[in-house]
C-alpha positions as CSV (number, residue, x, y, z in Angstrom):
1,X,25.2,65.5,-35.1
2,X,22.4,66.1,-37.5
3,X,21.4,63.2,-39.7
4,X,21.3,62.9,-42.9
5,X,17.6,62.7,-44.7
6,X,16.3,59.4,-45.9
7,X,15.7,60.4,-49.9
8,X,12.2,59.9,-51.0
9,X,11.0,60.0,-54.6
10,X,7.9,61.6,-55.4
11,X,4.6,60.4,-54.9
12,X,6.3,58.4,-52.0
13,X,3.7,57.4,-49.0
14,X,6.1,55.8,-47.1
15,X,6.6,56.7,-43.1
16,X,10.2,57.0,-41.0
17,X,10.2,54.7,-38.6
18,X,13.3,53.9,-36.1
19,X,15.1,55.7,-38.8
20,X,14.3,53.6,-41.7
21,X,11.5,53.4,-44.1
22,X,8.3,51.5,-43.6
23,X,5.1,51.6,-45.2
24,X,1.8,53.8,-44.5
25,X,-0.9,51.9,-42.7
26,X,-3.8,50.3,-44.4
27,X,-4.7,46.9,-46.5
28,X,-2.3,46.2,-49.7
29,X,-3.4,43.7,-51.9
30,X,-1.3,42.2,-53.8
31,X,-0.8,42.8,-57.5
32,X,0.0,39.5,-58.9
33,X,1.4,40.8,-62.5
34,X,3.9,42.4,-60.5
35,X,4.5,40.1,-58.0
36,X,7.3,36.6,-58.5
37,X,6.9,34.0,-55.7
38,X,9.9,31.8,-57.3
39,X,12.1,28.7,-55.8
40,X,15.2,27.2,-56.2
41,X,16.7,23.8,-55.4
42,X,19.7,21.9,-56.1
43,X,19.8,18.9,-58.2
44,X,22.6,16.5,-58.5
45,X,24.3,17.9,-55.6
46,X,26.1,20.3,-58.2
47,X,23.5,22.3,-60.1
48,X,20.0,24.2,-59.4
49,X,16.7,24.4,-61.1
50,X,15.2,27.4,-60.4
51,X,11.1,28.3,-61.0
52,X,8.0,30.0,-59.8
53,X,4.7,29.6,-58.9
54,X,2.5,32.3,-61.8
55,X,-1.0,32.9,-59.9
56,X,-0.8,33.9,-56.7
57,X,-3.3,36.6,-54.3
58,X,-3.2,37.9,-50.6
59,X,-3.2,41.3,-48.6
60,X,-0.7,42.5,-46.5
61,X,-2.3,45.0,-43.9
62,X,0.2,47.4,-42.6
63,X,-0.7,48.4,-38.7
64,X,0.4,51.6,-37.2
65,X,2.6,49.6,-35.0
66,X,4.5,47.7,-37.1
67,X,5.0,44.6,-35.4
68,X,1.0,44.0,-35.3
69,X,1.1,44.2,-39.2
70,X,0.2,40.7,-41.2
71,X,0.1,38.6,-44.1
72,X,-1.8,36.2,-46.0
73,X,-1.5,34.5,-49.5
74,X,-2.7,32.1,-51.6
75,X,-0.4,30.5,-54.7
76,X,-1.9,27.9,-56.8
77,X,0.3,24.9,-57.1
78,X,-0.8,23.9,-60.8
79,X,0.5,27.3,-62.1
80,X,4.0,26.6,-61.3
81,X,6.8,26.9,-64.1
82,X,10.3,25.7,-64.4
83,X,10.3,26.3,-68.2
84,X,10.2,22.5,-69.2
85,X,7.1,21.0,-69.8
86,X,7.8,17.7,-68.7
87,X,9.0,18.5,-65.2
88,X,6.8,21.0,-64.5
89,X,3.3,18.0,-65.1
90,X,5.7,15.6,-62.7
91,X,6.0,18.7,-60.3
92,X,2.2,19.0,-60.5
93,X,1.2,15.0,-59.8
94,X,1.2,13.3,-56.8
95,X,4.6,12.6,-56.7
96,X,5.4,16.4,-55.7
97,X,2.9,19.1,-55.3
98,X,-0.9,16.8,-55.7
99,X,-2.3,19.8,-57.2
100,X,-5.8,18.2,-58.1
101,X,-6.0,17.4,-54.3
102,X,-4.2,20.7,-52.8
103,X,-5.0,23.0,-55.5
104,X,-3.5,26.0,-53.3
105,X,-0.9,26.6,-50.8
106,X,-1.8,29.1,-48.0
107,X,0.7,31.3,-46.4
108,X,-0.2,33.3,-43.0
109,X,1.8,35.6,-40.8
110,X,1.7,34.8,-36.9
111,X,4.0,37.3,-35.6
112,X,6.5,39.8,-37.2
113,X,10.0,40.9,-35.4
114,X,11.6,44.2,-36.4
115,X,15.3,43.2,-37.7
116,X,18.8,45.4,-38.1
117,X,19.4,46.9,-41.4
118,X,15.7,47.9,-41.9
119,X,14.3,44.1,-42.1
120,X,11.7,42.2,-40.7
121,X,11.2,39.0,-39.9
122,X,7.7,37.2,-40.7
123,X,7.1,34.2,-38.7
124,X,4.6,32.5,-40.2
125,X,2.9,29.2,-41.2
126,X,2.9,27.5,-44.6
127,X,0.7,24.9,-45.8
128,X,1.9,22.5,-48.3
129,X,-0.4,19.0,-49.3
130,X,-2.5,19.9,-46.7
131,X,0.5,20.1,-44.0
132,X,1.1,23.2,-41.9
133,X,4.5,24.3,-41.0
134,X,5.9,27.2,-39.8
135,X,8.5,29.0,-42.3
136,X,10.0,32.0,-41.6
137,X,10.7,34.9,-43.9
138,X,13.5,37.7,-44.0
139,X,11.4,40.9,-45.6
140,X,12.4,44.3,-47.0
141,X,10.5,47.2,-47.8
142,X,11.7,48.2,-51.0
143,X,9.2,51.6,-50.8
144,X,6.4,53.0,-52.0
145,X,4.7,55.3,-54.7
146,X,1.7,56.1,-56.6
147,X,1.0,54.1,-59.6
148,X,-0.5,55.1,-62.9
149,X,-4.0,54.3,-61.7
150,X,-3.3,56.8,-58.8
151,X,-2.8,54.6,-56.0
152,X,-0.5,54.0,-53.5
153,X,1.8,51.0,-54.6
154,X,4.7,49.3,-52.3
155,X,7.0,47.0,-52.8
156,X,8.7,44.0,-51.3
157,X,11.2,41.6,-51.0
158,X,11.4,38.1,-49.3
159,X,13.8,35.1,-49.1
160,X,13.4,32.1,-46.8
161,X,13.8,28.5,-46.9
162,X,12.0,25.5,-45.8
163,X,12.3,21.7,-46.2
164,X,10.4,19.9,-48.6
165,X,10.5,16.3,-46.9
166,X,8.3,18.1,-43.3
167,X,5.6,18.7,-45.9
168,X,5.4,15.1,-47.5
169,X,7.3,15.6,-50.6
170,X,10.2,13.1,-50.5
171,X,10.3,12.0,-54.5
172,X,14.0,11.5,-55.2
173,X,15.0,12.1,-52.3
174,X,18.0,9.6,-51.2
175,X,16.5,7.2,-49.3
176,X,14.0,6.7,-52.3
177,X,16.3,6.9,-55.4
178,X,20.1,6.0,-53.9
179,X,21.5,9.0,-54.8
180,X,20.0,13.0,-54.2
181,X,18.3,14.0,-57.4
182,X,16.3,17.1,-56.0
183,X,17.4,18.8,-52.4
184,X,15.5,18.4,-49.6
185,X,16.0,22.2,-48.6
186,X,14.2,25.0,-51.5
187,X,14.9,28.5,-51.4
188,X,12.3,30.9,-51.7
189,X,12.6,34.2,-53.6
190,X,9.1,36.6,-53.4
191,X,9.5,39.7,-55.4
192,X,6.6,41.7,-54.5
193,X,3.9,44.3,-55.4
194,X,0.8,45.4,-53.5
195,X,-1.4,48.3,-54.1
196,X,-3.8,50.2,-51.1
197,X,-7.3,49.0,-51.5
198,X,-8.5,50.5,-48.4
């Protein structure tokens, strides 16, 4: 049974591999207009506030073997956003992120694991107030093209989770404030661009 071509736009530099698409080899950077590292948490047990962090730079260097590909970024804590003044300077203090004494939150792959569906998983280690955990993330290669500057440009998408308490951040949480004001566990949603440098 012959299958069925993958359709691929033009100025695509994507490769085939185990039948899906992956990106070409070489060092992306990341292009942080294009790029949305945002988080969502519950609050009062029956709503969620959603925001993201607005500065944010790293590579991602794509390997010929996929599974020796890697990761890092950098996001700045103070340039987070939730779209209300007021909780995004409490956010900021020392209560939540301590942004004058962790100005930045490092993120760095240790291992990647192809997944079903065209997915991989990132394991890799986060570090939050100047504590490093590890926090997965499920990633998708959303493909790849040339830009108007003529370089290569791909795309990706991330989700994960991790718990906010493991990294020291426990305002409002119930054992503080008798009732859950902010969830313990925050979603992450990473829309992302990265262009070939080299």
């Amino acid at each position: 049974m012959t299958e069925t071509p993958i359709a691929r736009p033009a100025g695509d530099h994507s490769r085939i591999v185990n039948h899906v698409l992956a990106p070409s080899p070489g060092v992306y950077a990341i292009d942080p207009v294009h790029t949305f590292v945002g988080f969502v948490a519950q609050h009062l047990v029956v709503g969620r506030v959603r925001g993201r962090f607005e500065r944010v730079a790293g590579t991602v260097t794509i390997a010929d073997e996929l599974t020796e590909s890697s990761l890092e970024v950098t996001v700045e804590t103070a340039s987070i956003s939730t779209l209300f003044g007021a909780r995004d300077e409490d956010l900021r203090s020392d209560r939540f992120l301590d942004c004058d004494a962790h100005p930045t939150m490092p993120y760095r792959s240790t291992s990647i694991v192809e997944q079903p569906r065209g997915e991989w998983r990132v394991l890799g280690e986060l570090t939050v107030r100047g504590i490093t955990k590890p926090v997965p993330l499920t990633v998708h290669f959303g493909g790849s093209t040339t830009d108007s500057q003529g370089k290569p440009r791909a795309a990706f998408t991330a989700r994960g989770t991790l718990t906010r308490s493991e990294f020291g951040v426990v305002a409002e949480l119930e054992a503080e404030s008798g009732s859950v004001r902010i969830g313990d566990d925050i979603t992450l949603e990473i829309e992302a661009e990265a262009t070939l440098s080299r």
